[in-house]
NUMI-774895 format. One record per residue: residue number from 1; residue in one letter; x, y, z of N, C-alpha, C, O, CB in turn. Coordinates in steps of 0.001 Angstrom, whole numbers, plus 500000, padded with zeros to 6 digits. Atoms other than C-alpha are relative to their C-alpha. Last residue first. Glycine has a CB too. Layout:
<NUM; "a"; <X; Y; Z>; <X; Y; Z>; <X; Y; Z>; <X; Y; Z>; <X; Y; Z>>
...
***
This chain:
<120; "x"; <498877; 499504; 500148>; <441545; 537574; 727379>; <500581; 501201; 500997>; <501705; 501666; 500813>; <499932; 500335; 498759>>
<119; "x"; <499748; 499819; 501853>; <438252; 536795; 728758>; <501004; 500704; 499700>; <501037; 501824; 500209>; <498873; 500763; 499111>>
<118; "x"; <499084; 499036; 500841>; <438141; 536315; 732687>; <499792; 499517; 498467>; <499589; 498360; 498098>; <501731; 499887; 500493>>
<117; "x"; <499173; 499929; 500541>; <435291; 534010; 734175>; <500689; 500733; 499075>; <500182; 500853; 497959>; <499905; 499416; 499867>>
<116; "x"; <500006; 500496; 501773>; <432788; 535173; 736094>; <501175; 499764; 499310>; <501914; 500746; 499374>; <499405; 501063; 499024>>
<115; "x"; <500082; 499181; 500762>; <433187; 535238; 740044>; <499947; 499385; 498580>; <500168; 498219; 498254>; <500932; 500842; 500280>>
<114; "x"; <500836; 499205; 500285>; <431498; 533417; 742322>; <500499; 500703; 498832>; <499613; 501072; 498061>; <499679; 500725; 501044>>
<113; "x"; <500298; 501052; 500498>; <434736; 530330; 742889>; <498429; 500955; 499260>; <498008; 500408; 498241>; <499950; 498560; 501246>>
<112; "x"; <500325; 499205; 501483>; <437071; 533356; 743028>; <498864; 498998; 499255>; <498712; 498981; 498033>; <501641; 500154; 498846>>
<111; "x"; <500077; 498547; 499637>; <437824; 532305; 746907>; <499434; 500668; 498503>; <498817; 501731; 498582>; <501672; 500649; 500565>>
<110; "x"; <500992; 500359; 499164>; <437470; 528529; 746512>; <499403; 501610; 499797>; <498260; 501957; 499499>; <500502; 499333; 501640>>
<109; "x"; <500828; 499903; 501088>; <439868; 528944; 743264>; <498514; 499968; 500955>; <497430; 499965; 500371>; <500301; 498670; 498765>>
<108; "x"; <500517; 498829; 501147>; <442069; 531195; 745310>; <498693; 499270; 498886>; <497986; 499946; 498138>; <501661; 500522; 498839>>
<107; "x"; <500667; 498487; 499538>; <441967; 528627; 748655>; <499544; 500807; 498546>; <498367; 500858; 498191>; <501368; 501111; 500960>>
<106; "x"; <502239; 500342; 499376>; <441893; 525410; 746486>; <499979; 501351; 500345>; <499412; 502187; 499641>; <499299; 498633; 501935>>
<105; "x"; <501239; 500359; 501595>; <444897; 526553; 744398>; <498575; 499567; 500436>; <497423; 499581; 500003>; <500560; 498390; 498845>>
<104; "x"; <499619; 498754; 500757>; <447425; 527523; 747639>; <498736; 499885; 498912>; <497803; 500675; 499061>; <501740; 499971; 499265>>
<103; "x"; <501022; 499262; 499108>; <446297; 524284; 749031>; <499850; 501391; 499386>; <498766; 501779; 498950>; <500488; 500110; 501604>>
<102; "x"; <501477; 500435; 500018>; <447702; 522793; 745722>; <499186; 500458; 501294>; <497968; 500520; 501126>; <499925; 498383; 499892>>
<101; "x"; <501040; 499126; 500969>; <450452; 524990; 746070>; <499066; 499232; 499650>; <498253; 499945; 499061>; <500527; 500596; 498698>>
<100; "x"; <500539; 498529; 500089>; <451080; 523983; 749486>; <499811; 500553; 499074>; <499103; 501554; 499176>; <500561; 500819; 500463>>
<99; "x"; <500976; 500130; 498830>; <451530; 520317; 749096>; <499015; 501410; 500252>; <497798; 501598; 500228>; <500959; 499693; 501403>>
<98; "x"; <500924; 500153; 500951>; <453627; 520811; 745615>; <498789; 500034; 501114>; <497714; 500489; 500723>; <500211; 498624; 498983>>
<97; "x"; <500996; 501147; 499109>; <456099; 522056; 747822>; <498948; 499845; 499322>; <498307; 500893; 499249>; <499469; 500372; 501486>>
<96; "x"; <501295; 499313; 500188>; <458838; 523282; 744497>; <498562; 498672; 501515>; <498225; 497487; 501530>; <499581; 499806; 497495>>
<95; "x"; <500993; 501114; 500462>; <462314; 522585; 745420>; <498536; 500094; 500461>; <498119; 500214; 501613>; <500502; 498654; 500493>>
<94; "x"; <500969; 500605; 499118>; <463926; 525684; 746171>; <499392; 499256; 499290>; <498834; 499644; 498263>; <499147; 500772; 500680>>
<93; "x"; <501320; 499689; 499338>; <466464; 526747; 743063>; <499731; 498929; 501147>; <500331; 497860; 501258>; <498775; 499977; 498883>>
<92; "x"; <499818; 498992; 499276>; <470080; 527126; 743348>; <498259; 500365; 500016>; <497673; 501245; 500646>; <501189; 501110; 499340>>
<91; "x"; <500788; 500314; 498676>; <470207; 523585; 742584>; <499968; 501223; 500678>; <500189; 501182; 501888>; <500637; 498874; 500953>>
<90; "x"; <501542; 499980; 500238>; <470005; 523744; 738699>; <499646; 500085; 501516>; <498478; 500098; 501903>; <499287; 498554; 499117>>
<89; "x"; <500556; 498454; 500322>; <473588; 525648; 738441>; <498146; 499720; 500288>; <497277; 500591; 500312>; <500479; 500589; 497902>>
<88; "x"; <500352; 499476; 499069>; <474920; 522582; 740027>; <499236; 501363; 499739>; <498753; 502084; 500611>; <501032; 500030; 500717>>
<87; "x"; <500969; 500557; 499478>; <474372; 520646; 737028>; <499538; 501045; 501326>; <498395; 501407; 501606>; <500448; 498510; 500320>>
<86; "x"; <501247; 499332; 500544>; <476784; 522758; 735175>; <498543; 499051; 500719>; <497449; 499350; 500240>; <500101; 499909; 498045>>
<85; "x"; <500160; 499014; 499934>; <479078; 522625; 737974>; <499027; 500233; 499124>; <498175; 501071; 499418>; <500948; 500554; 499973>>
<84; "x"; <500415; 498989; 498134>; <479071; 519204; 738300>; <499492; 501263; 499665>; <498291; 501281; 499395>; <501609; 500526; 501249>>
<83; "x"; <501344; 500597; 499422>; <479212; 518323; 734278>; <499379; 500321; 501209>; <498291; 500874; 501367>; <500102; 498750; 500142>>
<82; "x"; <500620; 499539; 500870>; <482355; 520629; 733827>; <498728; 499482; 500354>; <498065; 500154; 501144>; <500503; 499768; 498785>>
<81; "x"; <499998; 498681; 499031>; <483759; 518745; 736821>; <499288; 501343; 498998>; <498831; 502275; 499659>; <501914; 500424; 500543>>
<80; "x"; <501321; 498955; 499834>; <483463; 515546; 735563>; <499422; 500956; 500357>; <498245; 501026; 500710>; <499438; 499859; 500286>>
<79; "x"; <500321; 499816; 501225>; <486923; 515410; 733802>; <498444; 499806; 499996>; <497726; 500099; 499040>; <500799; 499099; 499104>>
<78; "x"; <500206; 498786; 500139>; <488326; 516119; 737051>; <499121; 499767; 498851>; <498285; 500670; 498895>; <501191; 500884; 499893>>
<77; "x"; <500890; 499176; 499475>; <487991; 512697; 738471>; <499669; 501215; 499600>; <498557; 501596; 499966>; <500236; 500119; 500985>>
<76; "x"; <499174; 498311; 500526>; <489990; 510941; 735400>; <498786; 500722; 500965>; <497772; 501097; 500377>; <499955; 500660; 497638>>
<75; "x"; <501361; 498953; 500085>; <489254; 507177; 736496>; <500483; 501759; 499934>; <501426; 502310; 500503>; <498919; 499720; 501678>>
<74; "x"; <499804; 498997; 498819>; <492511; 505098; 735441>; <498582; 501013; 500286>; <498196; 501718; 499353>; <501408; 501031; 499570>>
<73; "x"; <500998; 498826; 499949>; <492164; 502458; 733152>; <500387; 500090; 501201>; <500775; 499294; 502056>; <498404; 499908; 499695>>
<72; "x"; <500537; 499846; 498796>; <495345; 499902; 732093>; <498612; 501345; 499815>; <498458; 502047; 498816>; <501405; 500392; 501080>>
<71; "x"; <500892; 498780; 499946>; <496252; 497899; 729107>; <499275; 500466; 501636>; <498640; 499742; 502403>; <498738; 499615; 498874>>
<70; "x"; <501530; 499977; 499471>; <498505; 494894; 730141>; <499204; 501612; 499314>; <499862; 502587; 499677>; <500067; 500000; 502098>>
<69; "x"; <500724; 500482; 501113>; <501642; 493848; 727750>; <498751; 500422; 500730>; <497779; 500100; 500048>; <500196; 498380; 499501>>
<68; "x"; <499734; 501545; 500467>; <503864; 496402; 730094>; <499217; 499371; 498676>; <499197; 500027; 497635>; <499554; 499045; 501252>>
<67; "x"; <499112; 500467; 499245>; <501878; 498865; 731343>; <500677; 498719; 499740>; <500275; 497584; 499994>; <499504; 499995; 501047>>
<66; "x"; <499468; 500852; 500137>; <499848; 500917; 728589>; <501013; 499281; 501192>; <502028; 499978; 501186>; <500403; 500356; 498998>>
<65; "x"; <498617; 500167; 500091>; <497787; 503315; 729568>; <500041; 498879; 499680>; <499068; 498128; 499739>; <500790; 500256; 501021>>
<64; "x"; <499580; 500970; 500235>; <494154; 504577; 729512>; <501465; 500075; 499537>; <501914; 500947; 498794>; <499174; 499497; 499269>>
<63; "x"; <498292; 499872; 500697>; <492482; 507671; 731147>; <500456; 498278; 499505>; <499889; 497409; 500167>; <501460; 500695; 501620>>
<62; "x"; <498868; 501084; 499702>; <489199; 507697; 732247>; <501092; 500142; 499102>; <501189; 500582; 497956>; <499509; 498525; 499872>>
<61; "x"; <500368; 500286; 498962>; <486157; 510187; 732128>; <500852; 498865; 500429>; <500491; 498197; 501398>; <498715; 499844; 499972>>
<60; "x"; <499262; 499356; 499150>; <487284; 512031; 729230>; <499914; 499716; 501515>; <500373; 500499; 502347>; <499756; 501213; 499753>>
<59; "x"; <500346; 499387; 499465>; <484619; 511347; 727095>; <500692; 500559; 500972>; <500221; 501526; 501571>; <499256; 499634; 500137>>
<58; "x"; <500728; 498903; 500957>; <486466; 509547; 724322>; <499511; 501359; 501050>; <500000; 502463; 500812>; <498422; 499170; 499154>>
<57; "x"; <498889; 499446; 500530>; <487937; 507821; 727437>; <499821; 501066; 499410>; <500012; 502194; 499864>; <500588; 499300; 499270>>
<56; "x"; <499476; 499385; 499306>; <484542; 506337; 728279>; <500757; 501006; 500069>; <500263; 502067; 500449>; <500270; 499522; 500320>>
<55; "x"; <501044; 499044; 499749>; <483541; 505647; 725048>; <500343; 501081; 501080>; <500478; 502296; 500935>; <498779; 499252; 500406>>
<54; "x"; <499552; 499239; 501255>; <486660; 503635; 724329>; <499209; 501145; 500720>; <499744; 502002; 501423>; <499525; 499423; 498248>>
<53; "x"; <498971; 499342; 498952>; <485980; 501862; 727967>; <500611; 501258; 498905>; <501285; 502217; 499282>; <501443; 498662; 500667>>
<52; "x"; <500587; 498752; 499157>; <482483; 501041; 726293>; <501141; 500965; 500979>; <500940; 501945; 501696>; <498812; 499292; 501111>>
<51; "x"; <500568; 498872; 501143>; <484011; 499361; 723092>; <499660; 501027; 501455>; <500006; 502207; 501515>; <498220; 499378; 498680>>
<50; "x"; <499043; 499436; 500912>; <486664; 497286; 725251>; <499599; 501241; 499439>; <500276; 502261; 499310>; <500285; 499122; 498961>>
<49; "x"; <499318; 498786; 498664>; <483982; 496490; 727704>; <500846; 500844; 499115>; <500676; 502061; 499048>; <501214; 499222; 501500>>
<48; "x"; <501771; 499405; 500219>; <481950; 494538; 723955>; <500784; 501380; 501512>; <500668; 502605; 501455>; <497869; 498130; 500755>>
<47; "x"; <500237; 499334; 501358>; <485603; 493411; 722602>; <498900; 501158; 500266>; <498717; 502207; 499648>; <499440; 498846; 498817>>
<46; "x"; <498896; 499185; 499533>; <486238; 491547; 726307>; <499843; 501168; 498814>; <500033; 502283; 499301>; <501594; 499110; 500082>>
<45; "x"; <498384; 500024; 501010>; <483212; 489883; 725169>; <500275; 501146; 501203>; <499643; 501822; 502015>; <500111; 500662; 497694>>
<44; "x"; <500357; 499543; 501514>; <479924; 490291; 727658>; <501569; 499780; 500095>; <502369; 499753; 501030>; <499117; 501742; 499460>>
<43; "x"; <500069; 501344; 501098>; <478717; 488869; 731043>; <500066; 500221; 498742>; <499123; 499923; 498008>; <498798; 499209; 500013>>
<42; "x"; <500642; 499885; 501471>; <480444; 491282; 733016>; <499746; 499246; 499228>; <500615; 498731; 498524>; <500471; 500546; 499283>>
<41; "x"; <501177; 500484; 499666>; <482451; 490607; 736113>; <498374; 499812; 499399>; <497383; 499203; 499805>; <500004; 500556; 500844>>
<40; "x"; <500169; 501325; 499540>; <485660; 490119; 734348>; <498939; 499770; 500987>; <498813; 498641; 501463>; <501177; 499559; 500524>>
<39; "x"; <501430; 500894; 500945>; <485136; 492860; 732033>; <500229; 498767; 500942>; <499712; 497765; 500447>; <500234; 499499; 497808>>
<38; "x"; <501055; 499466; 500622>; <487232; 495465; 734416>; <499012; 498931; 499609>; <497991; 498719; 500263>; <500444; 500764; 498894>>
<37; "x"; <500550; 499592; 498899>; <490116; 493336; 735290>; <498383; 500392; 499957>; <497501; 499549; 500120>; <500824; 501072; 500388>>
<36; "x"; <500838; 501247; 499744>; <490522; 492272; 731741>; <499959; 499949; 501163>; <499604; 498793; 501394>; <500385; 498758; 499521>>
<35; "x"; <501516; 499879; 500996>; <491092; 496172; 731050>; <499688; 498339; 500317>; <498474; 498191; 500457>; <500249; 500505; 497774>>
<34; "x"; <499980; 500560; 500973>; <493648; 496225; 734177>; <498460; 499639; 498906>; <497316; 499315; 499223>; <500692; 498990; 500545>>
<33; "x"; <499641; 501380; 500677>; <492768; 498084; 736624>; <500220; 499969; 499130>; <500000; 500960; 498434>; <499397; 499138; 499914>>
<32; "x"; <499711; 500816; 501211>; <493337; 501111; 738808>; <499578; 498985; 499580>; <499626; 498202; 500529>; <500909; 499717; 499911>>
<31; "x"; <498813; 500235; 500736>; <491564; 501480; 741856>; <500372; 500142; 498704>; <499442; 499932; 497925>; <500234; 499052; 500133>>
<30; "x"; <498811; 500682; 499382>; <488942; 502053; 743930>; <501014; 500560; 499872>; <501535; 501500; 500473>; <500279; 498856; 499628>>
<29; "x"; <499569; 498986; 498862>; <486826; 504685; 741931>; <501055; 499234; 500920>; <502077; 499863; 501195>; <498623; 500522; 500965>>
<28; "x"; <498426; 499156; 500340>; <487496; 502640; 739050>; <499636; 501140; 501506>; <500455; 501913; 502003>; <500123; 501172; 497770>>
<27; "x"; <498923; 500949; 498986>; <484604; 500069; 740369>; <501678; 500688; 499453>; <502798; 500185; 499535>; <499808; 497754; 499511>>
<26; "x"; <500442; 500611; 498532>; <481995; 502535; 740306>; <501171; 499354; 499951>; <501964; 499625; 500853>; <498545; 499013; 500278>>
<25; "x"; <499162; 498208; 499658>; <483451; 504799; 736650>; <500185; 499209; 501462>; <501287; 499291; 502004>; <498692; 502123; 499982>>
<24; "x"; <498443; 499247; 500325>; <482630; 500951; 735176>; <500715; 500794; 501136>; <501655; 500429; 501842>; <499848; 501165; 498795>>
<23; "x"; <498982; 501290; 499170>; <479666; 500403; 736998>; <500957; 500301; 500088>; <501569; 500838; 501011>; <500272; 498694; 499526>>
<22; "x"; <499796; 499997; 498939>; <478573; 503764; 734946>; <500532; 498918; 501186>; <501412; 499262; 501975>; <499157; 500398; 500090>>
<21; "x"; <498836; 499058; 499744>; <479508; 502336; 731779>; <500289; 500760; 501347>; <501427; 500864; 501804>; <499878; 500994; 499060>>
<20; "x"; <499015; 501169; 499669>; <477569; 498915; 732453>; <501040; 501500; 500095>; <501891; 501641; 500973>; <500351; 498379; 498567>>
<19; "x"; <499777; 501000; 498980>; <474618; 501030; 733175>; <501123; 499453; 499759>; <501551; 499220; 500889>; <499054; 499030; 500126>>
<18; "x"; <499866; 501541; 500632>; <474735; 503404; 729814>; <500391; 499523; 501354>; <501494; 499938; 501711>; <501258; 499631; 498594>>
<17; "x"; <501495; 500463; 500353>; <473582; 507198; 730284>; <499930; 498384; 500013>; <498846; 497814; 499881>; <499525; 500584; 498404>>
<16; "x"; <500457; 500114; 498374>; <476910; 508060; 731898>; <498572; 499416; 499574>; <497994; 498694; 500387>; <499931; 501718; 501093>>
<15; "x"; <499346; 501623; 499066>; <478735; 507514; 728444>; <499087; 500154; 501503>; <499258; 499147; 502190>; <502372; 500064; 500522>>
<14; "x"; <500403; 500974; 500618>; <475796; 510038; 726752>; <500821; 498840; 500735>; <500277; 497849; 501222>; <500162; 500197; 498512>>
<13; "x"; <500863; 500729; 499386>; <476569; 512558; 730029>; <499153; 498570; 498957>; <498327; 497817; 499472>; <499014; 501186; 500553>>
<12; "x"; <499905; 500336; 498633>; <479941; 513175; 729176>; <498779; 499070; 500373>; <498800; 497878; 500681>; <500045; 501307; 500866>>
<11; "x"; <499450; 501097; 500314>; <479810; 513264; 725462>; <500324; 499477; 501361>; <500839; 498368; 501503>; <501104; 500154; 499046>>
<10; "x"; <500183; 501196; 500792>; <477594; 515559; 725698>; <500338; 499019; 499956>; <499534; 498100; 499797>; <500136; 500012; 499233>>
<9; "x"; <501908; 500094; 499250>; <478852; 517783; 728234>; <499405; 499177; 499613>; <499114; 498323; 500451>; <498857; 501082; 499752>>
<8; "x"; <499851; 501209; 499457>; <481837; 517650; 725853>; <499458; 499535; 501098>; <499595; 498360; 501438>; <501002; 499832; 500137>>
<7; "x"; <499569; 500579; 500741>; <480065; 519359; 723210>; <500451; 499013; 500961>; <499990; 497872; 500935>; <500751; 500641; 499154>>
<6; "x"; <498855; 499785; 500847>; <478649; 522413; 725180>; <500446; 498493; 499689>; <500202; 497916; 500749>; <501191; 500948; 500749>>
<5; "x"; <498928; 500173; 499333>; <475146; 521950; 726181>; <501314; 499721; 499216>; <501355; 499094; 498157>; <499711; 499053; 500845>>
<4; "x"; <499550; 501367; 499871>; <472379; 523355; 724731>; <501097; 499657; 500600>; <501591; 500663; 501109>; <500115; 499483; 498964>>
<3; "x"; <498913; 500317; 498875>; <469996; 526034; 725637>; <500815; 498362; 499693>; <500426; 497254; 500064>; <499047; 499976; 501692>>
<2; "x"; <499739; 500963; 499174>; <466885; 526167; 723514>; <501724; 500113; 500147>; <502459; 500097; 499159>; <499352; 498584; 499406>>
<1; "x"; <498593; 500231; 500245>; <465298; 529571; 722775>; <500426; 498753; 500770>; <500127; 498628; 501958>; <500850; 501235; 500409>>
***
């Protein structure tokens, strides 16, 4: 059975999958800006930030206003909080010592190294 993730989980972690979009979320943790704030360290159209701040949004990971003639982004902290928590569900395991189960695997195969091999 595969386990999928609810819809805007999706759409969360596809904008996080993209380097310039993460930057992005990086330099909105500051502050506010202005959308030609944003693309002005970016070597791409204002058209090309434009499309990934859509994305963003879409996903719920920024807010956009109008101020005046400027377009603004706002970072929407809660709106990774679905994502957190379902991530956090993976850290309730112990991270596996690979050191000791490979000792673990010499001893038993050292130890069963006489016997005949099992059949079903």
């Amino acid at each position: 059975m595969t386990a999928r993730c609810p819809p805007d989980l999706d759409a969360i972690f596809a904008a996080l999958a993209d380097p310039t979009r993460r930057a992005i979320l990086t330099m909105l943790l500051e502050d506010d800006m202005a959308v030609t704030d944003v693309a002005a360290p970016f070597s791409m159209s204002l058209a090309a930030i434009s499309k990934h701040l859509g994305i963003l949004a879409e996903a719920g990971l920024i807010a956009q206003e109008k101020r005046g003639r400027l377009k603004w982004c706002k970072l929407d902290p809660d709106a990774m909080r679905a994502a957190s928590v379902w991530m956090q569900g993976f850290g309730q395991f112990d991270p596996v010592d690979l050191d000791a189960f490979e000792r673990f695997l010499e001893t038993e195969l050292a130890e069963h190294a006489d016997e005949p091999p099992r059949l079903g």
